[in-house]
C-alpha positions as CSV (number, residue, x, y, z in Angstrom):
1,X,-21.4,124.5,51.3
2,X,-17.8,124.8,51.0
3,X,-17.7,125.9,47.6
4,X,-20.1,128.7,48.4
5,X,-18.1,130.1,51.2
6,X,-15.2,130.1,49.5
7,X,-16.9,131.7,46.9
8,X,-18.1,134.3,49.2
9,X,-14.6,134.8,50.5
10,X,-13.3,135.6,47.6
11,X,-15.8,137.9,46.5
12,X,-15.6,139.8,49.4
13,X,-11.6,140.0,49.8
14,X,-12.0,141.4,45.7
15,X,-14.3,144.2,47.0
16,X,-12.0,145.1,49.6
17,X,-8.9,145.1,46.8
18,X,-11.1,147.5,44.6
19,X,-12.5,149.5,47.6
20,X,-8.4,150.0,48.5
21,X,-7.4,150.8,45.1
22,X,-10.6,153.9,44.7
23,X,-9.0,154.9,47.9
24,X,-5.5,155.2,47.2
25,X,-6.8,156.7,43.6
26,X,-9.2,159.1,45.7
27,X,-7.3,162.6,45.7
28,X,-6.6,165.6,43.0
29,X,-3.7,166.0,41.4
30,X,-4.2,168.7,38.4
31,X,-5.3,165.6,36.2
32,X,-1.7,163.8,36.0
33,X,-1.2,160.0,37.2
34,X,-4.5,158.6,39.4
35,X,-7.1,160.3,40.1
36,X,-10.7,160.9,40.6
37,X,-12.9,159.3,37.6
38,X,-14.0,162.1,34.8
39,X,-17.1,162.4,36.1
40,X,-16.2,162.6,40.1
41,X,-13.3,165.6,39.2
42,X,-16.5,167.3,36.7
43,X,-18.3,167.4,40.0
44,X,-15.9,169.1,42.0
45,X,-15.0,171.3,39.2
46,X,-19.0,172.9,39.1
47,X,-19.5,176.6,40.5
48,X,-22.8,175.7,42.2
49,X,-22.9,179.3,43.5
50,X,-20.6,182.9,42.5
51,X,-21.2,186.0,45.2
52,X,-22.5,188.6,43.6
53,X,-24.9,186.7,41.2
54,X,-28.4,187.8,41.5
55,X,-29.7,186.1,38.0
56,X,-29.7,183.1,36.8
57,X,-26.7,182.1,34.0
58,X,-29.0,179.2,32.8
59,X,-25.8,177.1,31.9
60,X,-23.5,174.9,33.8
61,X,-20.0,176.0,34.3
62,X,-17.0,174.7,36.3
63,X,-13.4,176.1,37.0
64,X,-10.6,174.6,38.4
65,X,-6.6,173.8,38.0
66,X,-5.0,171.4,36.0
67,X,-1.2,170.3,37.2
68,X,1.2,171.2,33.7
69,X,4.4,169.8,35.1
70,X,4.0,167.6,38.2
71,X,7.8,168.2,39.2
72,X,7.4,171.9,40.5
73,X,3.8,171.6,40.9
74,X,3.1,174.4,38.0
75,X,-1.2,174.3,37.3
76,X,-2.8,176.0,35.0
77,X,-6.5,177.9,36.1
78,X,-9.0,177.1,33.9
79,X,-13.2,178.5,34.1
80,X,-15.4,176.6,31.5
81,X,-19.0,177.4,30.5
82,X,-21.1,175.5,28.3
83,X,-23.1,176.8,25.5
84,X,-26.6,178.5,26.5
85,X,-28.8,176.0,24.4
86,X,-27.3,172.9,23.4
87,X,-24.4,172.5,24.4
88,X,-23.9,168.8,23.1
89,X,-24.4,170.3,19.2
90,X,-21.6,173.4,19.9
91,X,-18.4,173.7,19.4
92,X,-15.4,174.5,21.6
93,X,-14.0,177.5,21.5
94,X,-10.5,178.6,23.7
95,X,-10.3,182.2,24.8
96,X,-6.5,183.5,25.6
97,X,-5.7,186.6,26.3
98,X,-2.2,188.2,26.0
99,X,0.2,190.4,27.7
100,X,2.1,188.1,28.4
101,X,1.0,187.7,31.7
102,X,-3.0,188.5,31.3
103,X,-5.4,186.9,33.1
104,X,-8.0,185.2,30.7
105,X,-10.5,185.3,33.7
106,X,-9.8,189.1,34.4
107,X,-10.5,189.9,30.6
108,X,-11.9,187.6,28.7
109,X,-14.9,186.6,31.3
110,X,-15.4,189.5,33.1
111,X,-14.6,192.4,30.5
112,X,-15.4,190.9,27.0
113,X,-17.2,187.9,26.2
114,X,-18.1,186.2,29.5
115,X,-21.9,185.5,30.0
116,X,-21.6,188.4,32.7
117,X,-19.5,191.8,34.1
118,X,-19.0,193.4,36.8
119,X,-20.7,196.4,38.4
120,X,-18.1,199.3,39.8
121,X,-18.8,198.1,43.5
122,X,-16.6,195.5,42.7
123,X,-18.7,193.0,44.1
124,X,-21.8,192.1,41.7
125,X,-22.5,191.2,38.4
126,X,-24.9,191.8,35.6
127,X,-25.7,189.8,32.5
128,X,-23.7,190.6,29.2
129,X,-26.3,189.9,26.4
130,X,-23.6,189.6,23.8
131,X,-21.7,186.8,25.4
132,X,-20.1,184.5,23.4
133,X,-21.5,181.0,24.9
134,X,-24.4,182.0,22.8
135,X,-22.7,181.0,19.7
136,X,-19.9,177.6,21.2
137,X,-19.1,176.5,24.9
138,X,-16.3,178.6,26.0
139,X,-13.2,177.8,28.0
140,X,-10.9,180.3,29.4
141,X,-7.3,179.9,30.3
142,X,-5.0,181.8,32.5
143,X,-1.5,181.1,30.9
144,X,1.0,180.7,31.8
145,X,1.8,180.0,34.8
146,X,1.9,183.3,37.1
147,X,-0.9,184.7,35.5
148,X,-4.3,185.4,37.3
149,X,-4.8,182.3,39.7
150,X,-2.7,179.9,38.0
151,X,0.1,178.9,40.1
152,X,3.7,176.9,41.0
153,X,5.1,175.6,44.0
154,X,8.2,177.3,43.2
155,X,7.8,180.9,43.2
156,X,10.5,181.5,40.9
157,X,8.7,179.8,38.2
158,X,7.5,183.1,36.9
159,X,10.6,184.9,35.9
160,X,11.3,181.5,33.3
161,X,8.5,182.2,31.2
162,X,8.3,182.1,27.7
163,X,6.5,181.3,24.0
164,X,8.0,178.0,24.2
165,X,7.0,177.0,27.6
166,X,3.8,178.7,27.4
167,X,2.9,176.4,23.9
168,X,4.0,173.5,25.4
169,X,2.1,173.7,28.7
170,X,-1.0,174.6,27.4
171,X,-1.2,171.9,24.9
172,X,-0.4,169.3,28.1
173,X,-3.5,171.3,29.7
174,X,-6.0,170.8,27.0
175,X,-4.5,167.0,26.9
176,X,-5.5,166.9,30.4
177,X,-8.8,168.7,30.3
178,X,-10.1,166.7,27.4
179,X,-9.1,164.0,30.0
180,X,-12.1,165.4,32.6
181,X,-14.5,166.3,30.1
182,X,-14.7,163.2,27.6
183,X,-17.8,163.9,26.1
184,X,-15.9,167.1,24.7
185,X,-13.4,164.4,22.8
186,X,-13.8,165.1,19.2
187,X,-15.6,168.0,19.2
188,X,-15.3,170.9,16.6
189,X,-12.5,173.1,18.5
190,X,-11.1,176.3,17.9
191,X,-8.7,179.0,19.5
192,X,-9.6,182.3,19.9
193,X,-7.2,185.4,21.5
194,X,-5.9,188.8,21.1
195,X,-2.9,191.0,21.6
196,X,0.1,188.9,22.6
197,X,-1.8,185.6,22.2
198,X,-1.4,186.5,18.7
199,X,2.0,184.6,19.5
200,X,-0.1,182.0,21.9
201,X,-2.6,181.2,19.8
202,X,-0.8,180.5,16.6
203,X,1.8,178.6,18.4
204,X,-0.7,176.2,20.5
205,X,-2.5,175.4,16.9
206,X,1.0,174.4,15.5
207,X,1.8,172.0,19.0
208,X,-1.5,170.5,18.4
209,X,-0.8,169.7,14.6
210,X,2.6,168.5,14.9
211,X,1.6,166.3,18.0
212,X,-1.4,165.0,16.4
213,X,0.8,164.0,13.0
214,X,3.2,162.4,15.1
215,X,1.0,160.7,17.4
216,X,-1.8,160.2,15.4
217,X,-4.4,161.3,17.9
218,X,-7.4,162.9,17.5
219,X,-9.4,164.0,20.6
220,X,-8.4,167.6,20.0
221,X,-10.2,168.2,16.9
222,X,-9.3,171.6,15.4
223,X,-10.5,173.5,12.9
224,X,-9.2,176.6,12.7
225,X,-8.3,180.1,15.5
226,X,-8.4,183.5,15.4
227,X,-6.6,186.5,16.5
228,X,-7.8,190.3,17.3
229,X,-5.4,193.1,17.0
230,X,-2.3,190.6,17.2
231,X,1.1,190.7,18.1
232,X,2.1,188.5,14.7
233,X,5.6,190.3,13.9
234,X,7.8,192.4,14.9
235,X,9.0,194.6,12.1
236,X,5.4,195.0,10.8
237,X,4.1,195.8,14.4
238,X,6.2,198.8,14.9
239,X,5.7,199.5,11.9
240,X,2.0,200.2,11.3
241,X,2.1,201.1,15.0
242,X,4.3,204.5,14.1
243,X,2.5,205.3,11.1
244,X,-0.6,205.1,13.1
245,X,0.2,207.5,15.6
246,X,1.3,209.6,13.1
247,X,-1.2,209.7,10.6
248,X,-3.6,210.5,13.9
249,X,-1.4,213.4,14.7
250,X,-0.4,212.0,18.1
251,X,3.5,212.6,17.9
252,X,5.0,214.8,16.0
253,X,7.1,214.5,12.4
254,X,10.3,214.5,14.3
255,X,9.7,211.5,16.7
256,X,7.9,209.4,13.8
257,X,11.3,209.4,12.1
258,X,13.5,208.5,14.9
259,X,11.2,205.9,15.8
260,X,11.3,203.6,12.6
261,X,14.9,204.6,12.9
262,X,15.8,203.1,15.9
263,X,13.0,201.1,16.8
264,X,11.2,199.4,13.8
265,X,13.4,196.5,13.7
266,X,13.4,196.2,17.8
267,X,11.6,193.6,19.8
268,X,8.4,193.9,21.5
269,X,9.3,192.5,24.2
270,X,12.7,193.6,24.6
271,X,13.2,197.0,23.6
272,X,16.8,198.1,23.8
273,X,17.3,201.4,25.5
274,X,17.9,204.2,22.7
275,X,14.9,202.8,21.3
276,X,13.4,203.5,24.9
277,X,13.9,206.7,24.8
278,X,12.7,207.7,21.5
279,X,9.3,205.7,22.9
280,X,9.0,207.7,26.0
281,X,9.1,211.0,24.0
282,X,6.2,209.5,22.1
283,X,4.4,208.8,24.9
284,X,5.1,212.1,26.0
285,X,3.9,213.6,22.9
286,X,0.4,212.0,22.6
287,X,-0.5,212.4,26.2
288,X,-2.7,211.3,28.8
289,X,-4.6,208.8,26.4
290,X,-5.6,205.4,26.2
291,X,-3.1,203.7,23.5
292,X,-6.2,200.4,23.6
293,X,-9.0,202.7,22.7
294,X,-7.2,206.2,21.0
295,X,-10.6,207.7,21.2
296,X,-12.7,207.0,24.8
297,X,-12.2,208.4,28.3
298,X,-9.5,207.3,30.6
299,X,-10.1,206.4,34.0
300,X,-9.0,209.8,35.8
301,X,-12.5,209.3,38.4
302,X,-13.6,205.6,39.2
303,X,-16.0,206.9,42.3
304,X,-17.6,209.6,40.3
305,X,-18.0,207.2,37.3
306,X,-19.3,204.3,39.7
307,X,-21.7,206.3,41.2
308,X,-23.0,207.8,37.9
309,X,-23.1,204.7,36.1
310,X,-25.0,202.5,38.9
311,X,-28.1,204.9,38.5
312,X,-27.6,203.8,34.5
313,X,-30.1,200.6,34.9
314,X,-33.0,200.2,32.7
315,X,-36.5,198.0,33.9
316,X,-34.6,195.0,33.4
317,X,-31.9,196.0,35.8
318,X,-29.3,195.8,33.5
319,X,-26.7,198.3,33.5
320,X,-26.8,200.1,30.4
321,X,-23.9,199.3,27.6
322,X,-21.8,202.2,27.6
323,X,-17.7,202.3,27.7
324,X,-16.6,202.1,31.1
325,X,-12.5,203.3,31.2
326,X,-12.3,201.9,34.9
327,X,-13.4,197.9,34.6
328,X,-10.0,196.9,35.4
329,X,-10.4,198.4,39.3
330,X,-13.5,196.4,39.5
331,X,-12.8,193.1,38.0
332,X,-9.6,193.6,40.6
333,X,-11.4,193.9,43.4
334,X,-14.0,190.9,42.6
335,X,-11.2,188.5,42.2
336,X,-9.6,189.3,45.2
337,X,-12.8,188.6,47.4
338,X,-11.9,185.3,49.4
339,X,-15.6,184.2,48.5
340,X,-14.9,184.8,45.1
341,X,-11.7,182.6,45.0
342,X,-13.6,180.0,47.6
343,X,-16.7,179.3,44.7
344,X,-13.9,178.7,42.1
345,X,-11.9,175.7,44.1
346,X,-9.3,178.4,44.6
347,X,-7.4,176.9,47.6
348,X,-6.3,179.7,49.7
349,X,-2.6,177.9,50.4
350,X,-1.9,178.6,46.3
351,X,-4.6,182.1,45.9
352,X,-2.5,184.6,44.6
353,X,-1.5,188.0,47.6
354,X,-3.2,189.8,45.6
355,X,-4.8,188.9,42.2
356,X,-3.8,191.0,39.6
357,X,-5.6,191.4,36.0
358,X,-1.9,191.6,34.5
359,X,1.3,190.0,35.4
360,X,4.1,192.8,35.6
361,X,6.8,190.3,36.7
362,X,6.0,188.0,33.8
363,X,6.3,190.5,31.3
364,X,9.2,192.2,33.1
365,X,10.8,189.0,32.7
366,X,9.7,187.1,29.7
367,X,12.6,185.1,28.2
368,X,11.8,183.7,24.2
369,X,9.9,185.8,22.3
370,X,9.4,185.0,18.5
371,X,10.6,187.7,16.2
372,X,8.0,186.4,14.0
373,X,4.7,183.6,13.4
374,X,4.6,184.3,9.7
375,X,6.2,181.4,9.6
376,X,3.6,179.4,11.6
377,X,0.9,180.5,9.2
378,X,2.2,179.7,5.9
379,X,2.6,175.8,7.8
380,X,-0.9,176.2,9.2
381,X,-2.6,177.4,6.3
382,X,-1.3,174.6,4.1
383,X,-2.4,172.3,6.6
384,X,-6.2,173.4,5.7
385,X,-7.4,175.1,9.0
386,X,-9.2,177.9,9.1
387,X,-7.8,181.0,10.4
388,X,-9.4,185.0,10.8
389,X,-7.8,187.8,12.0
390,X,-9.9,190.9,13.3
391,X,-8.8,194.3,14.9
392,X,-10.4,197.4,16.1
393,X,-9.7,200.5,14.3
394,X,-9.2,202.7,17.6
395,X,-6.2,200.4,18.6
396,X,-3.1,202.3,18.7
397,X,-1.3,198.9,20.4
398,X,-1.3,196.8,17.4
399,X,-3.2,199.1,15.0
400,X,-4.9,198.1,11.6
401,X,-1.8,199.2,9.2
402,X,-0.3,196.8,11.3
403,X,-2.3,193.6,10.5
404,X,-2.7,195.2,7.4
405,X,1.3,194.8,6.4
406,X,1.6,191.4,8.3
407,X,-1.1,190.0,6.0
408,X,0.8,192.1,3.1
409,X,3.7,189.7,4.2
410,X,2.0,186.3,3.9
411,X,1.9,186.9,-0.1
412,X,-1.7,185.5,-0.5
413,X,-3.7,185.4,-2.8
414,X,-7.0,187.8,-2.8
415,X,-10.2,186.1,-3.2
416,X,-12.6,189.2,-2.7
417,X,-12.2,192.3,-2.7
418,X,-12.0,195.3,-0.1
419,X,-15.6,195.9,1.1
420,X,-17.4,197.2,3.7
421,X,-19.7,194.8,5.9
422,X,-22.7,195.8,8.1
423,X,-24.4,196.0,10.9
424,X,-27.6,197.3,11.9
425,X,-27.6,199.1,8.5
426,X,-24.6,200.4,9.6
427,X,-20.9,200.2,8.2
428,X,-19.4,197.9,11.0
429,X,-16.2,197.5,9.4
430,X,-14.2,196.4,6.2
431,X,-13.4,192.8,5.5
432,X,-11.4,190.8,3.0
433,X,-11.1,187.2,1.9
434,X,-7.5,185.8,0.9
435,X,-6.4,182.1,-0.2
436,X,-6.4,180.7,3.5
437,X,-7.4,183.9,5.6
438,X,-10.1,186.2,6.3
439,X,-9.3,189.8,7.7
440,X,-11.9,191.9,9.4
441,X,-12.1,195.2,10.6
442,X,-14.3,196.8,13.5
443,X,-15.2,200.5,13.3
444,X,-15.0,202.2,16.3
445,X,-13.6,199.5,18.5
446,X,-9.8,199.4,20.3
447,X,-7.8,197.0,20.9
448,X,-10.3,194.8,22.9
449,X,-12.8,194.3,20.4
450,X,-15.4,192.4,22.7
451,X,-15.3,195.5,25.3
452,X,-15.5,198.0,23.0
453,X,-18.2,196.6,20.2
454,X,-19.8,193.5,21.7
455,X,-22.6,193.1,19.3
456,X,-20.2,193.2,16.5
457,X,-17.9,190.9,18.3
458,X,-20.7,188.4,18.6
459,X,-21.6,188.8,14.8
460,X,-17.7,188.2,14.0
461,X,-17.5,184.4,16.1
462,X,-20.7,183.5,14.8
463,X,-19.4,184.2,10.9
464,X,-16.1,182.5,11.8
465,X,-17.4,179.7,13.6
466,X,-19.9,178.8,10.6
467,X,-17.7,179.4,7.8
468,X,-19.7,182.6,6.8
469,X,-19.1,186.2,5.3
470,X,-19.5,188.7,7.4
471,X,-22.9,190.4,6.5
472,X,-23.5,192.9,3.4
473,X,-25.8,195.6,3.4
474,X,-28.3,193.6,0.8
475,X,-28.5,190.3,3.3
476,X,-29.4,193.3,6.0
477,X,-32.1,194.3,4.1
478,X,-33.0,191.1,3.1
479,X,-33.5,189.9,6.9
């Protein structure tokens, strides 16, 4: 009788021990030291319900923060959506956008390859049929820090950004995240981004190989990224960037001369001021265009446009696809809907003042800035991934002959030639295969492909997640 109380004693005084330790375990912290179980932070991650959704996503997805140094408190906003049919057979693919300073959420989601967009009144949403969880689950990242909802308790975090800091926070991220979402350990993983993540991107695949040499890890299993009309160096930018607008007739002989005199060999980021001023004639020159998309509207009438576009709707009650210059003003106003940040997990104590779909302090004052990340593919290329680069042929921001001289750089070998590839019947584009790269173009499209040319942006992740050529005239036929 003895033995069994004692017994029960002590099996009751170990439940209170554990019971004490889920307590003092029981609160969020970003993901760093104790915590809630994988499983319990999943749950609180889910979006059970987003305003303005009147259809039915038919996938889980979840969003939240995850804490990228625990000293200043600096987290990094995350939204993650799982693959329309089988998730647990897809890969994982990360979308970053650039700027530096974007917000992932603001472009990626809601304007390009999210599974919706938003209509002009800024506060509902319609399906986009051409989004890219059809083809691998998709996780979106604002980075760094100061961009869209992520966030630091110390609010001059966001004049110290910079390439380094941004690579190395977002590979302690995705350590982290793998961390909530174990089943996604292992998986086929890839990195996807445009513009000025033609730094990120690059540089977050060279962290994750160097750490997983070192450390011999392997829960982040990648296999290869790709870049869309990317920032990948500086002297070739500008270069192909003034040719462009020259051969296009936007500024005139005089200006194109000055400019790869005294601004070819100038930074992106930190343009010195006689090179300044040869810019703003140029900018002066071409006029009241959009540089991202050389040949659509710009947004000179949102209301009108709203208004005209919101009687657009076909049986299904989908708004029409048609290029709509004035997304930005209605992606802005969405996010800043307290409802909005609410379904998220956004707590309003860290919610931006206003949420903004670009960063102007960030950029204003971004610190390290590679010159160059040729050097980054030769090392990556070696080490077997596989890598794709894509641009839009409207893009007068980081322009074809721009890409077109960066690969030029690289010295690789050819393995195909020049040749058109299709769509529809269609030229889509031109393509070519080199000794460790693929390069693709998109006719018609600007500098955010997904926006412009959807469909063909689908077709492009679904040929680089498989491994595929980009499709010829005969397999159109053929199909």
């Amino acid at each position: 009788m003895k033995m069994e109380t004692c017994t029960v004693a002590i099996l009751c005084l170990a439940l209170i021990v554990l019971n004490l330790q889920r307590a003092s375990c029981n609160f969020s912290n970003g993901g760093l030291g104790p915590g809630p179980s994988p499983s319990v932070q999943q749950e609180k991650d889910e979006v059970v319900e987003l305003p303005g959704l009147s259809f039915n996503l038919n996938v889980a997805h979840y969003a939240g923060f995850v804490t990228v140094d625990h000293g200043p408190g600096r987290a990094l906003f995350y939204w993650f959506f799982e693959a329309v049919e089988d998730p647990s057979s897809k890969p994982l693919v990360l979308w970053l956008n650039g700027g530096p300073g974007c917000s992932s959420i603001g472009f990626g989601v809601a304007e390009e390859i999210g599974p919706f967009h938003i209509k002009p009144d800024g506060k509902t949403l319609y399906p986009n049929p051409y989004s890219w969880n059809q083809a691998a689950n998709m996780l979106f990242l604002d980075s760094p820090v100061g961009s869209g909802y992520s966030y630091s308790n110390n609010s001059k975090d966001g004049l110290d950004n910079g390439d380094e800091r941004t690579a190395k926070e977002a590979l302690v991220f995705l350590e982290k995240w793998f961390e909530r979402f174990p089943q996604y350990k292992g998986r086929e993983f890839y990195i996807v981004g445009e513009s000025y993540a033609g730094h990120f991107v690059p540089q977050l695949a060279q962290a994750i190989v160097r750490s997983h040499t070192s450390a011999g890890e392997d829960s982040i299993n990648l296999k290869g990224y790709m870049v869309g009309n990317a920032l990948t160096d500086d002297f070739h930018g500008h270069l192909g960037v003034f040719q462009y607008m020259w051969t296009a007739g936007m500024i005139s002989d005089e200006t194109y001369k000055l400019l790869n005199i005294f601004c070819v060999f100038q930074s992106f980021e930190h343009i010195a001021p006689e090179c300044q001023k040869i810019i703003d004639i140029a900018t002066e020159e071409h006029g009241d265009i959009d540089e991202f998309s050389v040949f659509a509207p710009t947004c000179t009438g949102a209301g009108h446009l709203s208004s005209r576009l919101l009687k657009r709707q076909h049986s299904a009650g989908r708004i029409t696809e048609e290029y709509d210059p004035c997304v930005e003003k209605y992606t802005t106003v969405y996010f800043n809907l307290p409802e909005v940040q609410k379904a998220l997990h956004v707590d309003p104590a860290v919610a931006p003042s206003k949420w903004e779909v670009c960063s102007d302090i960030i950029e204003d004052h971004w610190k390290d800035s590679a010159t160059s990340v040729l050097d980054i593919y030769r090392e990556l290329i070696h080490s077997g991934l596989r890598i794709w680069m894509f641009s839009g042929d409207a893009d007068a921001v980081m322009p074809v002959p721009s890409t077109r001289y960066t690969i030029e750089a690289l010295n690789l070998t050819a393995l195909s030639p020049w040749h058109a590839w299709y769509h529809k019947g269609q030229v889509g584009g031109w393509t070519q295969d080199y000794d460790g790269l693929t390069y693709v173009t998109v006719r018609g499209a600007g500098h955010q492909v997904p926006r412009d040319k959807p469909e063909m942006a689908l077709i492009i992740i679904k040929a680089f997640l498989s491994g595929s050529p980009m499709p010829t005239l005969s397999k159109f036929a053929d199909s």
